[in-house]
Every structure is written in structure tokens, then in C-alpha cells.
C-alpha positions as CSV (number, residue, x, y, z in Angstrom):
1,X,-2.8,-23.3,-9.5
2,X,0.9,-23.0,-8.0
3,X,3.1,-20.8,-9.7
4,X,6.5,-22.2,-10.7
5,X,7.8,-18.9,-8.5
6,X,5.7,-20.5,-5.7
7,X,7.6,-24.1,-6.4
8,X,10.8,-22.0,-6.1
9,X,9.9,-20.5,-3.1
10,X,9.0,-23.9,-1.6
11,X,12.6,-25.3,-2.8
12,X,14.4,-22.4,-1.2
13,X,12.3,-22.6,1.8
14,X,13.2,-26.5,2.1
15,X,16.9,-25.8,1.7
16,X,17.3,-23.3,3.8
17,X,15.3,-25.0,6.4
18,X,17.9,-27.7,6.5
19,X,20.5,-25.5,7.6
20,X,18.6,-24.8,10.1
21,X,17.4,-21.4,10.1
22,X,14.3,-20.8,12.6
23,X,11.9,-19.4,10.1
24,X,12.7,-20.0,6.4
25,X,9.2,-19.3,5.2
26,X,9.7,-15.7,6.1
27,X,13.0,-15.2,4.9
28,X,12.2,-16.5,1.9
29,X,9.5,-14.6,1.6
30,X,11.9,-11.4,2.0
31,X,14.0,-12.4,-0.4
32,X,11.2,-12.3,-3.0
33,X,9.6,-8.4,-1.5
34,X,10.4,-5.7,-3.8
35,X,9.8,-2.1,-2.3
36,X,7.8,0.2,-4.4
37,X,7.6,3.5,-3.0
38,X,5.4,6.5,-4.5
39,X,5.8,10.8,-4.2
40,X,2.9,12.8,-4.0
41,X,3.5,15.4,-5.8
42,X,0.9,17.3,-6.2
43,X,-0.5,20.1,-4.3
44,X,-3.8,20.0,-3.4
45,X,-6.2,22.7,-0.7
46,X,-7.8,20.8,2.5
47,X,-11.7,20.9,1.0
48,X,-11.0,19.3,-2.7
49,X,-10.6,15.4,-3.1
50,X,-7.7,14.2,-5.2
51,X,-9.2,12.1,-7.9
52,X,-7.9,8.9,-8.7
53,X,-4.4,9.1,-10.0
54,X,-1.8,6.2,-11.3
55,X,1.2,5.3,-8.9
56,X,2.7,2.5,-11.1
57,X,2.8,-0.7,-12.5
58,X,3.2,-3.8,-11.0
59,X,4.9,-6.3,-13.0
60,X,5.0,-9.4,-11.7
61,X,2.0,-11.0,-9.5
62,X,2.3,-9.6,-6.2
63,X,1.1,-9.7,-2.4
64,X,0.7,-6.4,-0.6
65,X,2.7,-7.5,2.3
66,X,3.1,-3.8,4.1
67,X,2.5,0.2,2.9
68,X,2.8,3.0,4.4
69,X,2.4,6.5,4.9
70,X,5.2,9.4,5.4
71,X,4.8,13.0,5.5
72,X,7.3,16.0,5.1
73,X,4.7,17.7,7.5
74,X,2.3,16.3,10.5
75,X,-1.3,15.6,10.0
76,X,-3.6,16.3,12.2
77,X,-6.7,14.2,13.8
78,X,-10.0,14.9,13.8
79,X,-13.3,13.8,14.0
80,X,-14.6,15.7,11.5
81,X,-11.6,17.6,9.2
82,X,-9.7,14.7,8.3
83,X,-8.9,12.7,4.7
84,X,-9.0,8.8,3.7
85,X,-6.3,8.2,1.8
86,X,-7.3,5.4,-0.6
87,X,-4.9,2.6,-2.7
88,X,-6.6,0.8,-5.4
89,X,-5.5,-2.2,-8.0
90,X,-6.8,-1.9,-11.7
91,X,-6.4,-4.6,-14.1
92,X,-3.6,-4.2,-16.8
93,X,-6.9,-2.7,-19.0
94,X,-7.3,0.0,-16.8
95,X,-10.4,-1.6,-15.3
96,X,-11.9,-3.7,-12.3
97,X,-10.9,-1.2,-9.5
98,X,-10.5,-2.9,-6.3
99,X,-9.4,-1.4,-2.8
100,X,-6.1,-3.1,-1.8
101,X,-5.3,-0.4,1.4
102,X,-6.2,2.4,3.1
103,X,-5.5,5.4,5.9
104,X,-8.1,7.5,7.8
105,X,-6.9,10.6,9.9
106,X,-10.3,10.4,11.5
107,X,-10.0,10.0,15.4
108,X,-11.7,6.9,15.0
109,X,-9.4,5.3,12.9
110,X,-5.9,5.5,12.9
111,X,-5.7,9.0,13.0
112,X,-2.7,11.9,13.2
113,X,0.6,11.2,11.1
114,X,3.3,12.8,12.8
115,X,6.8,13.8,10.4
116,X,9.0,11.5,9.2
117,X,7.1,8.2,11.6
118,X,5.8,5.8,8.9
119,X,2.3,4.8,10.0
120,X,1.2,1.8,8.3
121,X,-2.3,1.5,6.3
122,X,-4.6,-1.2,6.7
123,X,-4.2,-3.5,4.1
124,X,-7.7,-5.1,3.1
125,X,-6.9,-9.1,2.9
126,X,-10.6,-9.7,2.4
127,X,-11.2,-12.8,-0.7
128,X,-7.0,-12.3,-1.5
129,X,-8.2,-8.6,-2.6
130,X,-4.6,-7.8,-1.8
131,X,-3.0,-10.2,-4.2
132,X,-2.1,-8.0,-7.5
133,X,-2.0,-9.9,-10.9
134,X,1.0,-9.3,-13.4
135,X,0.4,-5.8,-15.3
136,X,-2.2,-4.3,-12.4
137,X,-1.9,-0.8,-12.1
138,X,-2.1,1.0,-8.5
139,X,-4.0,4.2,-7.8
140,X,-4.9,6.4,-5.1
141,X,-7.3,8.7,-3.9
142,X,-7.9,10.9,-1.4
143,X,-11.8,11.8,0.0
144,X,-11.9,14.8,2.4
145,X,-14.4,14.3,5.3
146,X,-15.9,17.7,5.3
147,X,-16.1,20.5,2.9
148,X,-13.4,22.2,5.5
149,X,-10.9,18.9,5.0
150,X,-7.5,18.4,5.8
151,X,-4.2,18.2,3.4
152,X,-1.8,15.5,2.6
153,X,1.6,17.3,2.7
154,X,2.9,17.6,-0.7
155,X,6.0,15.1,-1.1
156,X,4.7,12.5,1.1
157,X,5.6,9.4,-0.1
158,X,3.8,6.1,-0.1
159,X,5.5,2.5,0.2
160,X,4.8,-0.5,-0.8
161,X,6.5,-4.0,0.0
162,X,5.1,-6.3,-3.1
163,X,5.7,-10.2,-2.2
164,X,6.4,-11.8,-5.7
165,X,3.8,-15.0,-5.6
């Protein structure tokens, strides 16, 4: 079912495409990306997992079109001390957790995060798992992969660009 935002979105697009502009789709679809962005707070040693926490709501129904990752310290890689940071959606009754998008410091994956260099997670598109219904919360959690771990950096700060579909 279209949205009336997505028959807005179409108008605008159609407008703007008449004035010529090379790719109105796209900056349309700016024009309608909030930024969310999230502080971790909390301190935590390198061998506990965080348990799942509450970043915030999202209001309006959403596409995760980018997030990422920024430390106040760098992170190491490693095959075998490293985290998984982990972003999940819950429905607006607290339920239904789904993973939207991930990092992995493993050296397999996308490994070290250097200071202040945003390094993007992967975003898991899979059956529109990234699209975030009206009232959906978004949590995180972090799994250590080895009882000697690694730490996120407290104040590291997660962000989110939320396309409003």
C-alpha cells in the first residue's frame, strides 16, 4: 500500500525532475532523512556483553538508509578478542526483535575502528528487515567474542540516517 508520504515524495520527485536536476529521486529522498544519532554511555570491561539496551524511538515509518560507528578511542582487530556490536528494531509493544544493522571488529569482518573515522555497519536489507514501522523502538547490543573481549569506548556515538517512507 503507498503511503500518502510516498505519493509526496513521487510529486516532489516529478517536479523537481522537470527543472532538470540529474537525480531527483535521491534528493528527494534526502530531503525526507532525519539523522538520529545515539551516546554510549555506559562503561562496560572487555569480557562482559552489554545486554540489550533502548536507543530511541522512531516516530514515523522509516528506512535505515546509513549508520555508523564513532569512537572517542580506537578499536582494535582481532580474530579472536573482538565485539559485534548489534542494532535491533522492536515493535512499538516492546516485542518482535528484528536485526536491522551490525559491526564486527573481528578480522574477518570489518574490523578495527580507528578515532574519530566513522566506519559504517552493515545494514541487513534482507525481506525490507530494515524498514522501521511508526512507534518501533531501536536497541543495541554488544556480544564479546571471547571471555578476554574487547571494549567499545565509552561515548561512542551511533548514527542513524532514517528515510521517512
Amino acid at each position: 500500500m503507498t503511503t500518502d508520504r510516498e505519493y509526496l515524495k513521487q510529486a516532489q520527485s516529478g517536479h523537481i525532475a522537470s527543472t532538470g536536476a540529474a537525480a531527483p529521486i535521491t534528493e528527494v529522498g534526502y530531503a525526507h532523512t532525519r539523522a538520529r544519532d545515539f551516546m554510549k554511555t555506559g562503561s562496560e570491561n572487555a569480557a562482559t556483553n552489554v545486554a540489550e539496551s533502548a536507543m530511541f524511538v522512531v516516530n514515523r515509518k522509516s528506512k535505515l538508509v546509513a549508520a555508523d560507528l564513532h569512537v572517542p578511542s580506537n578499536v582494535a582487530t582481532s580474530n579472536t578478542d573482538y565485539l559485534t556490536l548489534k542494532v535491533y528494531k522492536r515493535d512499538s509493544a516492546g516485542a518482535n526483535q528484528l536485526l536491522v544493522a551490525s559491526y564486527n571488529t573481528h578480522g574477518g569482518a570489518q574490523g578495527a575502528v580507528t578515532q574519530w573515522i566513522a566506519k559504517d555497519f552493515s545494514i541487513n536489507t534482507t525481506s525490507d528487515t530494515h524498514v522501521i514501522a511508526a512507534g518501533s523502538v531501536l536497541t543495541y547490543e554488544i556480544v564479546k567474542g571471547s571471555a578476554t573481549g574487547v571494549a567499545l569506548p565509552t561515548l561512542s556515538i551511533f548514527s542513524f540516517d532514517l528515510e521517512e517512507v
